[in-house]
N, C-alpha and C positions, 0 to 999 in steps of 0.2 A: 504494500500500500504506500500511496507516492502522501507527503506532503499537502493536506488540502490550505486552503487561502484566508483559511479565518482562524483569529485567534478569540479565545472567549478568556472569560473569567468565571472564579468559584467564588461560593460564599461564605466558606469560612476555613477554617485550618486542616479539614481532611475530604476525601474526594466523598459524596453523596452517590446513592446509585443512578439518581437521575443525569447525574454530569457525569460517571462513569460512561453511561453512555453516550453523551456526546462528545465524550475522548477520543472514543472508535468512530465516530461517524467520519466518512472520507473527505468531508468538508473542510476540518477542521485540521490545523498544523501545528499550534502551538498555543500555551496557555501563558495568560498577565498576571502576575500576583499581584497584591495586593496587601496594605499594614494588617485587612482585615485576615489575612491569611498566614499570619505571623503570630506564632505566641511564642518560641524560643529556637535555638539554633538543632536542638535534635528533631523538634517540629520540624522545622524548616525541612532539613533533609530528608525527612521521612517521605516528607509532603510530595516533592521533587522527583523523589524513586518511585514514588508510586503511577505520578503521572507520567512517568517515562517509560513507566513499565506497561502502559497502556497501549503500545502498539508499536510497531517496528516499519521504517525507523521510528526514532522515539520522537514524542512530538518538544517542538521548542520550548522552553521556558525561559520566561522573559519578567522584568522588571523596571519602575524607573526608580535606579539609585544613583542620581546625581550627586548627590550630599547638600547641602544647607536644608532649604525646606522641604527641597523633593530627597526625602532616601526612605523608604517603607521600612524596611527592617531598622529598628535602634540596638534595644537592647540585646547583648551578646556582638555587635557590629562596631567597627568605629566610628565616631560621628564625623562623618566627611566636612571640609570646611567650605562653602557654596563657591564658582568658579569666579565672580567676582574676586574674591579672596588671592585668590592664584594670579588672576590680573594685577592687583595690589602688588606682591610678591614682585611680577614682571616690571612694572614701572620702578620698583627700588633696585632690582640688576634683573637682566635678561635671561641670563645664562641661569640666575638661582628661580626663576619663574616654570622657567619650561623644565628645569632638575624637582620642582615642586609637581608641576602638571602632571608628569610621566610616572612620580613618585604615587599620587594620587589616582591616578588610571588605575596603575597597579594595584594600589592597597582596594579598591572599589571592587575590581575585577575577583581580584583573587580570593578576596573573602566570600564572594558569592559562588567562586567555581569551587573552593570549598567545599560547599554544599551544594553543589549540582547544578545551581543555576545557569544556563545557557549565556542570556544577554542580559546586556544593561540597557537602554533606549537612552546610549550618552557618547559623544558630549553633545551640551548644546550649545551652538555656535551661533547663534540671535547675535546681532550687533548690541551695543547698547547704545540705543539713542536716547533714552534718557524720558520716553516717553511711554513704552510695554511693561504689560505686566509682567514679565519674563524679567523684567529688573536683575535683581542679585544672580538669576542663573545665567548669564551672560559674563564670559570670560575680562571684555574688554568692548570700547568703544570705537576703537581702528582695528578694521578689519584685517591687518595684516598681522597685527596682534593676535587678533583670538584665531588666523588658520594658524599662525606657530604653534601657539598653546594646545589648542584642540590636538592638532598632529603629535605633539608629544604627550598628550593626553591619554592618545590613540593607541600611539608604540606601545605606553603599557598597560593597557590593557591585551594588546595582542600578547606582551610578554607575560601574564599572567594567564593566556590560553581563551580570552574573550574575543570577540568580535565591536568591533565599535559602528554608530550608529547616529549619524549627526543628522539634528534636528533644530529648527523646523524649517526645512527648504518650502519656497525660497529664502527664506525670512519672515519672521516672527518680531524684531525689532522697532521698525518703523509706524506700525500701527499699535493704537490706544484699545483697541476693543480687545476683549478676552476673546476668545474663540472656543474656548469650554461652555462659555454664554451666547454666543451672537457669531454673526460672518462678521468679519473684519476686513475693510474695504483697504487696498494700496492701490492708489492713481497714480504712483512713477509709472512713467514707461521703460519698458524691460534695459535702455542702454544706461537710465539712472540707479540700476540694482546691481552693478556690477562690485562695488563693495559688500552687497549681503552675498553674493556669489564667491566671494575669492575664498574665503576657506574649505567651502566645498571643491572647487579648483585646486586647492596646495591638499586637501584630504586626497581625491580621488587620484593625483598622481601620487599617493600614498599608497596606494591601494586599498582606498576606505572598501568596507565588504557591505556596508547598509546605507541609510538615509530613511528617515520618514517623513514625509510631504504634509504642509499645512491646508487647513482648511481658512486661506487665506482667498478675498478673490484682487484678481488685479485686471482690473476693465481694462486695462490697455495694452493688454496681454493675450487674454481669453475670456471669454463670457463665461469659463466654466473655474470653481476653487480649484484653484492648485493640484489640493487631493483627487481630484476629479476631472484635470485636464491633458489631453494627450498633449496639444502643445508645451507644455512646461514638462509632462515627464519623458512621452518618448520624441521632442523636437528637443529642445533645451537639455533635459539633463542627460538623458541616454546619448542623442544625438550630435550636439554639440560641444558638449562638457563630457561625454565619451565614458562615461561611467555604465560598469558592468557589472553591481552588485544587486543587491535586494533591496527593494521598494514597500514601503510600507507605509500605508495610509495613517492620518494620525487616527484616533477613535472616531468609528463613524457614528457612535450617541452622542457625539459631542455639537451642543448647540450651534456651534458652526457649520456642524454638516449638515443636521436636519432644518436646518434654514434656508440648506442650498437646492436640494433638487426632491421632491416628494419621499416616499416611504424608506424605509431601510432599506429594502429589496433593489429599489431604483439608484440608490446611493454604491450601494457593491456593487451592480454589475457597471454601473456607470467609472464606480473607482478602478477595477480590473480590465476593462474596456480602456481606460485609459494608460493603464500600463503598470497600477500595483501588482505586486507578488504577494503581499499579503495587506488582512485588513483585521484590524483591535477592533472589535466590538464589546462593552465593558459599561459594569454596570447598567445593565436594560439587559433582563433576562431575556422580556419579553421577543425581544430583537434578535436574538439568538437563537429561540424557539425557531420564530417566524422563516431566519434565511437557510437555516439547517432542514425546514420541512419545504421553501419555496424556491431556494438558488440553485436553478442548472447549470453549471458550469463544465465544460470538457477540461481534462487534466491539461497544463501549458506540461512540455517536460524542461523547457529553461530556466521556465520557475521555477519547478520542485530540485533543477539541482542547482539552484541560486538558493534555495532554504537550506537545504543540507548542509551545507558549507554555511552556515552559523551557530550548527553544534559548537558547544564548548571543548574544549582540548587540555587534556591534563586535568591538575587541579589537586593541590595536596589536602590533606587531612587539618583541620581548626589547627590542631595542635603542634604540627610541623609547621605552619607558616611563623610561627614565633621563632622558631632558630633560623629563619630566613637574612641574609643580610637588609633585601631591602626592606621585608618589616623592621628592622629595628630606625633602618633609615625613615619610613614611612612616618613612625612615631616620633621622632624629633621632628621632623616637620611638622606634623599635629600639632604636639605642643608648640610651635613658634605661629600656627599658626589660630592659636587659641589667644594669642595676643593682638593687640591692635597695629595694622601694618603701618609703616613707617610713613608712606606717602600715602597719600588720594590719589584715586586710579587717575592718569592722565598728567602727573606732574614726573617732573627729572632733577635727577639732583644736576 
C-alpha cells in the first residue's frame, strides 16, 4: 500500500478503534500530533509505534515543534528558544547565529526522532515585517538573513536524521490577517516577492526535501490561494524555482481555506489538482469523515515516492542523546539563550 495524500489527527494520547481504522484507509499517509496527544515521553513513543505499526510503509508522523510558542510536547522536551531568538544571536556575530541555528535544528530534530517522530513542519522562514502574526516565529527581517539561518537550521536537522520543511511559501510575513481565521489578501505582484522567495531559493539548492504552501491569496498572481494554485506550485515553485520535494498544503480546516473555495471535498481535490503531495486536515473530524468516505483520487507514484523519503532516519534512545557532544553543546546555548540577547534584531555593533 502506497502513501495516500491526507494527513489527519487523533484525539487524545492513544489510537481509538474508530481512527485505527482510518490509519489503514488508502487515503491516508500520515498523522499530526498534537499537545493534546502528549502526556509524557514513554507516551509519546508508545503512541508513535503504534501508529506506525498500522501499515506498511508506515505512515508519517509529523508535528509543529518550532520552539517559542509553537512546540507541542514540553514537559520531558527542551524548551526551544522561538527563531526570532537565533536572529538576535545572528545580529551580535554571524558565524555564532547560524552555530546557534544548526545547534537548535539538531536538538528539535533529534529529540523527536528519539521517539519516532518523522517531521517537524520547520523552519519557518516568514520574513518579518513587523506586521504578521507569525511575529517571534520569524528568524529575521532580511531575507538573506533568515535563508542563512533556516539552511543551517536545516543541516541539523538532517544531521539528526529529520527532514526539514519550510513554511509558509510564498510568504506569510507581509500580510496582517491570520489565516487560521480568515484568507489573507497580498496585492505585490509576484516580481515585488522576491525577498519572501530567496530563502526558499538558498533552501532548495540545499536540497530542502519539503515546503508547505499558505492559504495566502495574491490577486496579482492567481485568483486561486497559494495552497490551491497550480501557478505558484507547479509554474513558480516546481517550475521555476526547480524544487523537487514534497508539497504540503497548510491545514485545509483552516479559516483560510474554507473561505477560499466551497466544501472540504472541493478544497483537496482542488489542492492536489494543483500540485500538493499531501494535505493536514486537523481538528474537524467531521472533514475527515466526509473526504475518507467522498475523495476519488488515482494513486500519483511521484508522490508516494516524494513521501517516503520523509521517513525519519536513525535516531538514538532519550538516554544516549545526553552523552552526545552536541547535546551538551545544544545546552549551553539554551542556557545563553534563556538570557536577554545583547542587540535588537537588526542593529550591528
Amino acid at each position: 500500500m502506497t502513501l495516500g495524500p491526507l494527513m489527519i489527527d487523533l484525539e487524545g494520547t492513544s489510537v481509538t478503534s474508530e481512527e485505527w481504522e482510518m490509519l489503514t484507509h488508502p487515503l491516508v499517509g500520515g498523522v499530526i500530533l498534537f499537545t493534546r496527544n502528549y502526556a509524557d515521553p514513554e507516551q509519546l513513543s508508545a503512541l508513535v509505534a503504534e501508529i506506525h505499526a498500522a501499515r506498511a510503509p508506515p505512515l508519517i508522523v509529523a508535528v509543529d515543534h518550532e520552539g517559542g510558542r509553537v512546540q507541542r510536547f514540553r514537559a520531558g522536551f527542551s524548551a526551544l528558544p522561538p527563531p526570532r531568538r537565533i536572529g538576535h544571536e545572528y545580529d551580535a556575530s554571524a558565524r555564532a547565529g547560524l552555530e546557534l541555528a544548526r545547534s537548535m535544528g539538531w536538538l528539535m530534530a533529534a529529540e523527536l526522532r528519539s521517539h519516532g517522530v518523522d517531521l517537524s513542519f520547520a523552519p519557518c522562514v516568514d520574513i518579518d515585517y513587523g506586521v504578521s502574526f507569525i511575529a517571534d516565529r520569524a528568524f529575521h527581517g532580511d531575507p538573506d538573513a533568515v535563508g542563512a539561518l533556516a539552511t543551517a537550521y536545516a543541516h541539523g536537522m538532517r544531521d539528526a536524521g529529520m527532514a526539514a520543511t519550510a513554511k509558509h511559501f510564498p510568504g506569510h510575513g507581509a500580510v496582517v490577517a491570520d489565516s487560521h481565521l480568515t484568507l489573507p489578501v497580498d496585492r505585490r505582484e509576484l516580481a515585488d516577492l522576491t525577498g519572501d522567495l530567496t530563502p526558499y531559493r538558498r533552501l532548495i539548492a540545499n536540497g530542502l526535501p519539503a515546503v508547505m504552501v499558505a492559504h495566502i491569496l495574491f490577486p496579482a498572481v492567481d485568483d486561486a490561494p497559494a495552497s490551491l494554485s497550480a501557478r505558484w506550485i507547479r509554474d513558480v515553485l516546481r517550475g521555476e524555482m526547480r524544487f523537487q520535494g514534497v508539497v504540503f498544503a497548510d491545514d485545509l480546516s483552516m479559516g483560510g481555506a474554507a473561505a477560499a473555495f466551497g466544501d472540504v471535498g472541493v478544497r483537496a481535490m482542488r489542492a492536489l489538482s494543483a500540485g500538493c503531495d499531501m494535505l493536514p486536515v486537523c481538528n474537524h473530524r467531521a472533514s475527515v469523515v466526509e473526504l475518507l468516505d467522498r475523495l476519488r483520487v488515482d494513486p500519483e507514484p511521484a508522490s508516494g515516492l516524494r513521501l517516503v523519503r520523509l521517513h525519519g532516519r536513525g535516531g538514538l534512545r532519550p538516554e544516549e542523546l545526553k552523552n552526545r557532544p552536541q547535546w551538551q553543546r545544544a545546552r549551553e546555548w539554551l542556557e545563553r539563550c534563556a538570557a536577554a540577547p545583547a542587540l535588537k534584531l537588526g542593529e550591528t555593533r
